[in-house]
C-alpha positions as CSV (number, residue, x, y, z in Angstrom):
1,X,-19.6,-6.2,11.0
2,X,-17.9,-8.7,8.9
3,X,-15.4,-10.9,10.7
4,X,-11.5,-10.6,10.3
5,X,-9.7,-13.2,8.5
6,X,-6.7,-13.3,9.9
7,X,-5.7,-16.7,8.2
8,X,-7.2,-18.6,4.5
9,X,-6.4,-22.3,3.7
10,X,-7.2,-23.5,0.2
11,X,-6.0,-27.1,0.4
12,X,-3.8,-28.1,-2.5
13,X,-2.7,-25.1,-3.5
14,X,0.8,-24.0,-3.4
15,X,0.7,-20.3,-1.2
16,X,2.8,-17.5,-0.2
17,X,2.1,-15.6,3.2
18,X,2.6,-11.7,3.1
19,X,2.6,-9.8,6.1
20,X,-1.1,-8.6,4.9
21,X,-1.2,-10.6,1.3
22,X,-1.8,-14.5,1.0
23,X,-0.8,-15.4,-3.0
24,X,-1.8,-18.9,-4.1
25,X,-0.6,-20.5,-7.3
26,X,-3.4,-21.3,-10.0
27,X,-1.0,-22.8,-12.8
28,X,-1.2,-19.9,-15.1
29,X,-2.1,-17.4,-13.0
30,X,-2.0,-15.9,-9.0
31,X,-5.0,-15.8,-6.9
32,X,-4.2,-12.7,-4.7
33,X,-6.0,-12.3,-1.6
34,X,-6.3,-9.3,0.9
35,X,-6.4,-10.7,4.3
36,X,-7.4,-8.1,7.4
37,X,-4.2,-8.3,9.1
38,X,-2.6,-5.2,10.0
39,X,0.8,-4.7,10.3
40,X,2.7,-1.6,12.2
41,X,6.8,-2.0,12.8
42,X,7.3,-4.8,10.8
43,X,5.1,-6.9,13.2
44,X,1.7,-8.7,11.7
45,X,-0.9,-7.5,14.7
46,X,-2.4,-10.3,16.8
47,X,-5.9,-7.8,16.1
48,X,-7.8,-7.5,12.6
49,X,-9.2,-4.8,10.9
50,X,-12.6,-6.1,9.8
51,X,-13.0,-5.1,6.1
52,X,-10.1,-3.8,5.7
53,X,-8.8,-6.2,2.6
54,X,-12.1,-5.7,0.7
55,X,-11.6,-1.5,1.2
56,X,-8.3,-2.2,-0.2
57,X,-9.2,-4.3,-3.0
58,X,-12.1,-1.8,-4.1
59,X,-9.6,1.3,-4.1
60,X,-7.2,-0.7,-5.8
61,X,-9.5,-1.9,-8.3
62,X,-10.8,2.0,-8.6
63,X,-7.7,2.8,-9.4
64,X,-6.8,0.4,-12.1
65,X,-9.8,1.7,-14.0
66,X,-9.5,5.1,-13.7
67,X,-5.6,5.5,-14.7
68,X,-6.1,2.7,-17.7
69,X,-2.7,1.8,-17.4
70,X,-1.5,-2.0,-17.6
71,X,-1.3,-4.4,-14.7
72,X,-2.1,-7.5,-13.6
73,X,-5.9,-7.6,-12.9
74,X,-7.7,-9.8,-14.6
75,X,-11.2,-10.5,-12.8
76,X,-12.4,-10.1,-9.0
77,X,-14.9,-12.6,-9.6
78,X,-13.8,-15.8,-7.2
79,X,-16.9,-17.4,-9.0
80,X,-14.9,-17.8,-12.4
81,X,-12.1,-20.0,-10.1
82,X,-12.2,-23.2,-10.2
83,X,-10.7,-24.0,-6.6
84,X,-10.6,-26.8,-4.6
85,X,-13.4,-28.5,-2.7
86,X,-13.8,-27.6,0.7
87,X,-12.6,-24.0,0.1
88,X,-14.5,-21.0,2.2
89,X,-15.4,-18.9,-0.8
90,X,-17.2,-16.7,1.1
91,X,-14.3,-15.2,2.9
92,X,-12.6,-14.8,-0.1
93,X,-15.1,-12.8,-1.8
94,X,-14.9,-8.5,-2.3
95,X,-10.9,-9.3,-1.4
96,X,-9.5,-11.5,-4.2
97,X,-8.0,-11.0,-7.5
98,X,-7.2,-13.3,-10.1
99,X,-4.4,-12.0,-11.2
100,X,-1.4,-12.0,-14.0
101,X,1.6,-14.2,-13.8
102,X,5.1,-11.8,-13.5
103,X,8.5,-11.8,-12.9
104,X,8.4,-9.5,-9.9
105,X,11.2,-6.3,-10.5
106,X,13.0,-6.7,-6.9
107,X,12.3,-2.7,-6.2
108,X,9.8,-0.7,-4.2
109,X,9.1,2.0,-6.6
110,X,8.6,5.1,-3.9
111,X,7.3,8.4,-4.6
112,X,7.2,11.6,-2.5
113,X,5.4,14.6,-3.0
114,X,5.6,15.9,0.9
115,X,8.0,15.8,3.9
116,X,7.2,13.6,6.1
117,X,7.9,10.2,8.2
118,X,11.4,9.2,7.6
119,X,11.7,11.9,5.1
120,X,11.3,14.4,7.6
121,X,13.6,13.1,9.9
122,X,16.5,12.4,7.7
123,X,15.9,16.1,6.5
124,X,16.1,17.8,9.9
125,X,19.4,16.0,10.3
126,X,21.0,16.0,7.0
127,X,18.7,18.5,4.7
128,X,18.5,16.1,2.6
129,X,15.6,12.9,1.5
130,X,17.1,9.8,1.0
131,X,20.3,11.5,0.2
132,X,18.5,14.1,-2.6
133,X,19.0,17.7,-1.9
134,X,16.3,19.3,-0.7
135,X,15.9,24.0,0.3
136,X,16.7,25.0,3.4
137,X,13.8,26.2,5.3
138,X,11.1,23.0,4.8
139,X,8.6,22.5,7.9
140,X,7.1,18.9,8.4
141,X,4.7,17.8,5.9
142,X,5.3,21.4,3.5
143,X,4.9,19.9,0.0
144,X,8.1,19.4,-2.2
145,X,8.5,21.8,-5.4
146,X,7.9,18.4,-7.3
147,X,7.7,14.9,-6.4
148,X,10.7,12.6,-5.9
149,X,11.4,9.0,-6.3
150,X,13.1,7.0,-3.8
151,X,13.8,3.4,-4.3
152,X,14.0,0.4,-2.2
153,X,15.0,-2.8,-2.3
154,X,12.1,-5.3,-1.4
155,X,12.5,-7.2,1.5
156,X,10.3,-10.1,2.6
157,X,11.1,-9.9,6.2
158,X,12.0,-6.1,8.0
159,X,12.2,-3.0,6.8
160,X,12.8,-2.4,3.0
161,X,16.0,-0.5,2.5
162,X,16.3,2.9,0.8
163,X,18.8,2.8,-2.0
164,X,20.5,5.5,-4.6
165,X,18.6,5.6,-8.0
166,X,22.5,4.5,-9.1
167,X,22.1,1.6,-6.7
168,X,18.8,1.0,-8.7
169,X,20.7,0.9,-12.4
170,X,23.1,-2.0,-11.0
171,X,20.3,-4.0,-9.8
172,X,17.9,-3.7,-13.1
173,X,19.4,-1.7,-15.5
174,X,19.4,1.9,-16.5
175,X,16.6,2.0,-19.3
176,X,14.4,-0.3,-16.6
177,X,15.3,2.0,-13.5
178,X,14.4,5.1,-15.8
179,X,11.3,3.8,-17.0
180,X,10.3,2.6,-13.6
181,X,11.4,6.2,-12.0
182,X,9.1,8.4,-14.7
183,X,6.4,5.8,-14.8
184,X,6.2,5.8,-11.5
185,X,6.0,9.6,-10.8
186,X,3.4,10.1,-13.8
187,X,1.0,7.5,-12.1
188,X,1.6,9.4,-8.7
189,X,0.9,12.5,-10.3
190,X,-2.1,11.2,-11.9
191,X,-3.3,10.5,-8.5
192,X,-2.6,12.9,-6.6
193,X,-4.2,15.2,-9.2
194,X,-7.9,13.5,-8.8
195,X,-7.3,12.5,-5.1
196,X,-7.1,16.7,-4.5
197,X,-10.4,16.9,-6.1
198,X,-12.0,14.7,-3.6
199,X,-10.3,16.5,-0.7
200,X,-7.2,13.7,0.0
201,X,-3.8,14.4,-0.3
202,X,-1.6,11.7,-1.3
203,X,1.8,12.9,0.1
204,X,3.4,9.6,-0.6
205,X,3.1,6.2,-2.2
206,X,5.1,3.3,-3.5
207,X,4.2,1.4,-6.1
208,X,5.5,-2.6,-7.3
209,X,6.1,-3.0,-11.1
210,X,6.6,-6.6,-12.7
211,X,7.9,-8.0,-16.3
212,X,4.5,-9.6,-18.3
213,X,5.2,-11.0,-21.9
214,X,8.0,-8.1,-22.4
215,X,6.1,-5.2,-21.2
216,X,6.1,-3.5,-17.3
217,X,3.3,-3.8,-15.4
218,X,1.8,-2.6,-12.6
219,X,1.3,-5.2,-9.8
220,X,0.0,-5.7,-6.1
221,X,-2.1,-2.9,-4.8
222,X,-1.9,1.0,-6.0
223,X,-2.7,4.2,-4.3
224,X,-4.3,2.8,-1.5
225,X,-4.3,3.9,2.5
226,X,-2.0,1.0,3.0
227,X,1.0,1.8,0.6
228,X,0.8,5.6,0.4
229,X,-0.5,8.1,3.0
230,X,-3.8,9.6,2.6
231,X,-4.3,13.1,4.5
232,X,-8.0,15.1,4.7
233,X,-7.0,18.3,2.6
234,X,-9.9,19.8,5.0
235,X,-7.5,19.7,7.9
236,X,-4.1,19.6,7.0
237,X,-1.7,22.2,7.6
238,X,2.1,22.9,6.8
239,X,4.2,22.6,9.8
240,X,1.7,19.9,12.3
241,X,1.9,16.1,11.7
242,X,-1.5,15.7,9.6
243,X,-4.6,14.0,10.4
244,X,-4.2,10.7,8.3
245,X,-6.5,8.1,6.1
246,X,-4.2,5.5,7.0
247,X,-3.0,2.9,9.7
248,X,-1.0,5.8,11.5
249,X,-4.1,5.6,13.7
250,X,-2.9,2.3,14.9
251,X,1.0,3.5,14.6
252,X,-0.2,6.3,17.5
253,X,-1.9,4.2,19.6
254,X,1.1,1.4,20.1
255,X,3.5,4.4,20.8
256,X,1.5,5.1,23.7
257,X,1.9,1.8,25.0
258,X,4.8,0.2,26.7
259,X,5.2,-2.3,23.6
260,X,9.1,-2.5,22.8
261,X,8.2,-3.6,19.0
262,X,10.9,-6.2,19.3
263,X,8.6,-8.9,21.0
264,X,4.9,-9.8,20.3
265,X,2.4,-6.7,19.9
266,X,0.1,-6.2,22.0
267,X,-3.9,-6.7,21.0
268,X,-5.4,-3.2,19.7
269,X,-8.5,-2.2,22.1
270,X,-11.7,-2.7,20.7
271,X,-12.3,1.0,19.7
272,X,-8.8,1.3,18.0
273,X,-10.2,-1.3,15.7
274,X,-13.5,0.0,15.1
275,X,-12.1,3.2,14.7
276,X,-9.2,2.1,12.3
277,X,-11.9,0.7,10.4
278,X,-13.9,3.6,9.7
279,X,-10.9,5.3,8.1
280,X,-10.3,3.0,5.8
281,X,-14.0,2.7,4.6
282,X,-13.9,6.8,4.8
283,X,-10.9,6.8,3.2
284,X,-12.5,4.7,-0.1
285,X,-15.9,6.5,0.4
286,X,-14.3,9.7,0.2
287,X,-11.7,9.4,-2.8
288,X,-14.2,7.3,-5.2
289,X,-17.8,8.6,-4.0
290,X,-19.6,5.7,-3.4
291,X,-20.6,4.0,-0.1
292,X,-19.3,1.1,1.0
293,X,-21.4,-1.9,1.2
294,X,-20.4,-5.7,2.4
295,X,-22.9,-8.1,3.8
């Protein structure tokens, strides 16, 4: 098993720390690593997931090729970086992207397809998702008539904040909000469609959008375990809280503990991580069809 990196250090290179993301600066373009950290509550785990940023860069990649739509990729290879001497560019390898210069659009682009999470507890109180109407009647995780988009504010620290799609036109403008909202939606569409052939649902997802040369692009990850959740279509069932791809493994397993999430976490047991692991390497087996292999 590969070990976690739960920290990288290229010397001399300007960097931003994201709670699962480390972004250095290359002059003209972003080197954008997935580390193994985990987070859960807005807290970065004091455990890794071993793998678990090169799983995320493969789906991510999958994805950027099989919807053809623009973004920021432009190579994987770490080889075709000239980075500083003394850099460990062995850990960064199967988890880095070269990527695309942008100016970031301050939104979390959200899309629902399912009632679920917070979704599903606003709606038992108030009938309603993120103050949109929804029928009376809806069980937990029933799938909505058709998909909705929720926006958020991106936050660097805490929980994003849900906003109004009206909220949304102040902040960027009504033909950007528009396009982001039906852009947004057609890509989750998109893969929800193929995901269903492999046997995952995808009953939610957000998705980070950023100006390049004039044009919107997609940026960051896409329809992976760790921004949408991923359910077996083999066991789910209308009405139970679904058997899940993603980190709600980990979610479970700190509820059960006496952790008050408003001090450090607690280290995950050893077969939390191995387990967590293996659904995130299912999870990328599964949707694209191909094994995962790292040495």
């Amino acid at each position: 098993m590969s070990q976690p990196v739960l920290e990288t250090n290229i010397p001399g290179l300007d960097s931003k720390r994201g709670k699962v993301r480390d972004i250095y600066d290359l002059g003209d373009r972003f080197l954008m690593i997935s580390t193994d950290r985990i987070s859960a509550f807005d807290w970065i785990l004091p455990s890794a997931i071993p793998d678990k940023g090169r799983v995320l860069t493969k789906i991510s990649e999958f994805w950027f090729d099989k919807l053809d739509i623009p973004n920021h990729l432009l190579t994987m290879d770490v080889a075709k970086v000239d980075l500083p001497e003394g850099t460990d560019t062995d850990a960064l390898h199967g988890r880095s992207m070269v990527v695309k210069k942008c100016k970031v659009v301050p939104i979390e682009c959200v899309v629902r397809g399912y009632l679920v999470g917070s979704g599903w507890k606003e709606y038992q109180v108030e009938g309603t998702v993120c103050g949109i109407e929804l029928p009376d009647g809806m069980q937990m995780a029933s799938q909505l008539s058709t998909p909705i988009f929720t926006p958020a504010t991106k936050e660097d620290s805490g929980h994003d904040i849900n906003i109004s799609f009206e909220r949304m036109v102040d902040i960027v403008g009504e033909d950007t909000a528009r396009e982001l909202r039906d852009r947004s939606i057609e890509i989750y569409r998109r893969g929800a469609e193929y995901a269903r052939t492999r046997g995952i649902i995808i009953a939610d997802t957000k998705f980070e959008w950023g100006w390049h040369e004039g044009e919107l692009i997609l940026i960051d990850e896409v329809l992976t375990p760790d921004s949408s959740r991923f359910w077996p279509t083999e066991t789910y069932q209308v009405g139970e809280s679904p058997r899940s791809y993603d980190k709600q493994f980990v979610r479970d397993w700190l509820e059960t503990t006496d952790w008050d999430k408003n001090s450090k976490p607690p280290e995950l047991p050893e077969d939390i991580v191995t387990n967590t692991r293996a659904k995130y390497i299912e999870a990328y087996e599964v949707l694209t069809g191909q094994s995962f292999e790292w040495k």
